[in-house]
N, C-alpha and C positions, 0 to 999 in steps of 0.2 A: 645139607638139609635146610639152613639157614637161609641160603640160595634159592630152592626149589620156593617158601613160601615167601618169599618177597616176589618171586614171581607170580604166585598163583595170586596175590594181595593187588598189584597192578594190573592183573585181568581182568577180576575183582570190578577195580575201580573204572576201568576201563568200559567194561559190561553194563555198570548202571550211568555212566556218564552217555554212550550211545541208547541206551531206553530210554533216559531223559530229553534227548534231542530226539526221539520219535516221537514221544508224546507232543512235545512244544508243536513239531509238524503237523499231525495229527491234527490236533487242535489249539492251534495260535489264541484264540481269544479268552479261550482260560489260562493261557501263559500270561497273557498281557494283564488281563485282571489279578492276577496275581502277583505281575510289577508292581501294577499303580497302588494295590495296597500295601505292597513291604515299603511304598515311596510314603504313601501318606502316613503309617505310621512311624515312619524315622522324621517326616517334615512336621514343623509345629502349622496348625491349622491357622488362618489367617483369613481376615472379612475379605469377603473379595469385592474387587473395584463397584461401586453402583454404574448402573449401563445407561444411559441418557438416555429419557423417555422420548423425545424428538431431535428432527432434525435442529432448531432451534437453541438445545440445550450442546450439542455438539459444536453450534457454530461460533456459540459463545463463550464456550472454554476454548476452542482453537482462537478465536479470534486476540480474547481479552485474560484468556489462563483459570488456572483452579480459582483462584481469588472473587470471583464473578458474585455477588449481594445474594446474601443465604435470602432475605424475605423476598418472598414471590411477587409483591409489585415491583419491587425495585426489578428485580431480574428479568420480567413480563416485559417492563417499559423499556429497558437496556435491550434485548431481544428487537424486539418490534423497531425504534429506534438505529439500530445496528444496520437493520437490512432495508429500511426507509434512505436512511445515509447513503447505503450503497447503490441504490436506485437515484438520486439525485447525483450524486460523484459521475454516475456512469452516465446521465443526462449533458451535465456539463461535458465532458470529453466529447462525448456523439454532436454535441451543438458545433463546437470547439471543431471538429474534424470535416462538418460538413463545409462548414465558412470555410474551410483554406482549400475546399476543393476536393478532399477524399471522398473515396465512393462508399458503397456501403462495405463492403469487407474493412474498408478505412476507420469507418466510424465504430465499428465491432472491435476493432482491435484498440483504438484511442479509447474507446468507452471502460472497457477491460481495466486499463493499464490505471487508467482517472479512480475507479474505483477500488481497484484492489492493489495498487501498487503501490502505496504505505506500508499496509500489512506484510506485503513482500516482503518488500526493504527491510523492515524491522525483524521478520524470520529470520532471512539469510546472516541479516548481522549476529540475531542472537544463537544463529546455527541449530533451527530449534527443529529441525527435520523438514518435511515435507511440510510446504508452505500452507494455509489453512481453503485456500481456496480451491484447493485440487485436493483435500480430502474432503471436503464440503462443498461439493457441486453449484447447491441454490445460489453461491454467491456468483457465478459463472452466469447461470441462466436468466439471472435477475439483468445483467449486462448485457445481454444477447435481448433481451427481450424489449429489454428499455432502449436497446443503439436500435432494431427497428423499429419500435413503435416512435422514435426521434425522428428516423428518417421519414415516415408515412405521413405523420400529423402535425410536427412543428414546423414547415413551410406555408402549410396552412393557416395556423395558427397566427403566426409573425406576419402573414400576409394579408386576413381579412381582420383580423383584432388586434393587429399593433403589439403583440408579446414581443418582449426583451426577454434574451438570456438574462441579463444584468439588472433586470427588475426585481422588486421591494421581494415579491412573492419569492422568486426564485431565490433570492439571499437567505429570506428565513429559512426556507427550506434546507438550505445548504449550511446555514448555523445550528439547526437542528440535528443533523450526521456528524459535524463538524467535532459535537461538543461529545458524541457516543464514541467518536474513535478517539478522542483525546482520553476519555477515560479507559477504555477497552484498553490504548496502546500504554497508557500507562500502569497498568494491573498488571500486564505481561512483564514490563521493567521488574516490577515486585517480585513475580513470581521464579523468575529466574534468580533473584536474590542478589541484583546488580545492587551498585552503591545510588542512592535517594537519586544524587544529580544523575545519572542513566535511566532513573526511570521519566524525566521531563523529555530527553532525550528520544528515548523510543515512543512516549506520548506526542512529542510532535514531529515525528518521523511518520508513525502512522497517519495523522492528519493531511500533514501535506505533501509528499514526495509524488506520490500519484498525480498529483496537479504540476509538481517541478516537470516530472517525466514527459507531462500532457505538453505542457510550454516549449520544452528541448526538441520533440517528435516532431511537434507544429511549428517550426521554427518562428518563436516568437519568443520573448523576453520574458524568462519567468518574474510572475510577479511579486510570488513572495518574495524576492532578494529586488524588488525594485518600489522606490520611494513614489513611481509614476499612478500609483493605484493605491486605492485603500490597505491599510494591514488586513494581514490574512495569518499568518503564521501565528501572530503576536497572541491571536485569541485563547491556541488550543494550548501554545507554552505557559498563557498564565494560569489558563487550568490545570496542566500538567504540577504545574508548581504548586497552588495550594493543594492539590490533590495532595501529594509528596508533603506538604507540609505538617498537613492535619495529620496523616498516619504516623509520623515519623516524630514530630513536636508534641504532639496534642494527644495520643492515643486515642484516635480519633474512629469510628466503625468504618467499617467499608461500607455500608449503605450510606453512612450522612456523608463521607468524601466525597463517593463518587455521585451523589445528589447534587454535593454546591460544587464539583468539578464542572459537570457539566452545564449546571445553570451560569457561569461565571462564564463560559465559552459561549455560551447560547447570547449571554446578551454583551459581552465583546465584541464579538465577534457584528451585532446587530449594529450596534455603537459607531463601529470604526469606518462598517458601510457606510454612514451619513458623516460622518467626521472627514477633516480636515488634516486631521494629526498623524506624524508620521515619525518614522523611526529618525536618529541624529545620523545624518546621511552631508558628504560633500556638496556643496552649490555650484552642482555644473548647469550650463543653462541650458545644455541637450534635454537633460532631464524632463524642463518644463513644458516642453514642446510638444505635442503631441504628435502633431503630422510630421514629425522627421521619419526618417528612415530607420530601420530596426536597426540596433547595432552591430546585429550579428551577420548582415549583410556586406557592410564596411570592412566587420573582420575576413568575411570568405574573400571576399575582392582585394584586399591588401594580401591574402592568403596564397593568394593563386594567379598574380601581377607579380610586376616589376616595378620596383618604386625606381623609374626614370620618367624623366621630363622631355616632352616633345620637342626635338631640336630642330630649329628653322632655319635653312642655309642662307647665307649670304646670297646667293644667287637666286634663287625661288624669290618670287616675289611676295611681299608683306601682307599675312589675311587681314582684314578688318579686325581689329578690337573688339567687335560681337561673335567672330568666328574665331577668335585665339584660343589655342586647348593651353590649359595647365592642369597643372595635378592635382590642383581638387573638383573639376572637371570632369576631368579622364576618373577620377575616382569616384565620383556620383557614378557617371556612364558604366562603368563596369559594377556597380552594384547595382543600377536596375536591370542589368542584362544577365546578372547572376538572380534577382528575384522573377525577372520574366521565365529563367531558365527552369525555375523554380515549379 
């Protein structure tokens, strides 16, 4: 007897467990609303995320982090600033790519790298996902737009008005971007919650690495690591630094920081343009030279040679003293024949 209704109890259950899965078939959307509320009332309710009114408010938390200046001019002029920057960055690479001879897909790609390849660098180090440039488009388009309107109008330009890349104009302009990624890249050090000296770090990683990358591609001597040019790096570290300093020393706002970070970059950076002064560097007299040869041509030529000397037999007869090769001879000759190759 005890048998028979344990059985008839598990048919029972059995009976209403397949009605319940007709019904769910039946009609799935009243199953599922009926999830989401058994979820929300066992989950405690919670604000959700505010959603960025524009592209602008997106580019600037990817760019520079949650940290970014609650008051709305600050944040307006960081904005605006931010993708001014990125159009000047992406000028100089396109200028930079046309001069060594790239075409235009050359100068798209140089222009690119000039401009957003700080912010890279500083993603991938801080592993901070998908890099900011490829979830925010404009920054992309801005660099496409600005490597051909480089290529169509600045030969012109340089040709009947005499424009320099390296003129007064174009420096400010480029102390201008200079001093928004110095603050941008060092918000992000913040926000990840690295130690004070990591946020100068990625502060001037975002600044200048794009221009390291522009230097290396173009084979030419970057300049931030060279005493043969004005400082460039020095501007956005010292901003980086008191940026770091005031927050961290001073309890200092994010809007006044990141105001005297980037005024401090803005006019360094303007400063060192016309200045003479330069970082405490070794006195080699290559250095001073202008018209030598790049050194990185020397390296590929001792790279890809034989460090031997031309042996003259006893029997051949004696070249002239104007026609004798030696090995620093032979060593010019194969670095122009590796930059002709060039």
């Amino acid at each position: 007897m005890l048998i028979g209704s344990r059985r008839t109890l598990n048919f029972i259950l059995i009976a209403l467990s397949i009605s319940k899965l007709l019904n769910v078939t039946a009609n799935p959307g009243a199953a599922a609303a009926r999830f989401q509320n058994n979820i929300r009332q066992r989950t405690p309710r919670t604000r959700p995320a505010a959603i960025p009114s524009s592209s602008y408010d997106v580019a600037t938390r990817l760019r520079g982090g949650s940290v970014t200046p609650s008051v709305p001019e600050v944040k307006a002029f960081m904005d605006a600033v931010d993708l001014f920057g990125t159009a000047v960055f992406a000028f100089s690479g396109a200028v930079t790519a046309g001069q060594k001879g790239m075409d235009l897909l050359g100068m798209i790609v140089i222009a690119t790298i000039t401009a957003v390849g700080g912010g890279t660098m500083r993603d991938f180090l801080l592993d901070s996902g998908t890099v900011f440039w490829i979830r925010v488009p404009i920054y992309f388009k801005i660099c496409l737009v600005t490597a051909i309107t480089t290529y169509l109008i600045w030969p012109i330009l340089e040709r009947r008005m005499s424009w320099n890349a390296s003129s007064k104009l174009v420096c400010g302009a480029d102390a201008f971007g200079l001093g928004a990624f110095a603050v941008l890249g060092t918000q992000k050090g913040s926000e990840f919650g690295l130690a004070p000296l990591m946020w100068v770090v990625t502060g001037t990683v975002s600044s200048t690495f794009g221009g390291i990358t522009r230097d290396v591609l173009c084979l030419q001597a970057p300049r931030v690591m060279y005493p043969t040019k004005s400082m460039y790096a020095t501007a956005p570290m010292i901003g980086s630094i008191i940026y770091t300093t005031l927050i961290n020393k001073f309890d200092t706002s994010v809007e006044i920081a990141s105001w005297v970070c980037f005024t401090v970059t803005f006019l360094s950076r303007v400063y060192f343009f016309n200045s003479d002064v330069r970082l405490p560097h070794w006195d080699i007299p290559s250095w001073s030279q202008p018209q030598e040869k790049i050194h990185i041509l020397r390296f590929l030529s001792r790279l890809f040679s034989f460090n031997k000397k031309v042996a003259v037999s006893k029997n051949e007869p004696t070249k002239p003293p104007s026609e004798t090769i030696t090995y620093e001879n032979e060593e010019m000759v194969q670095a122009e024949g590796v930059a002709m190759n060039m």
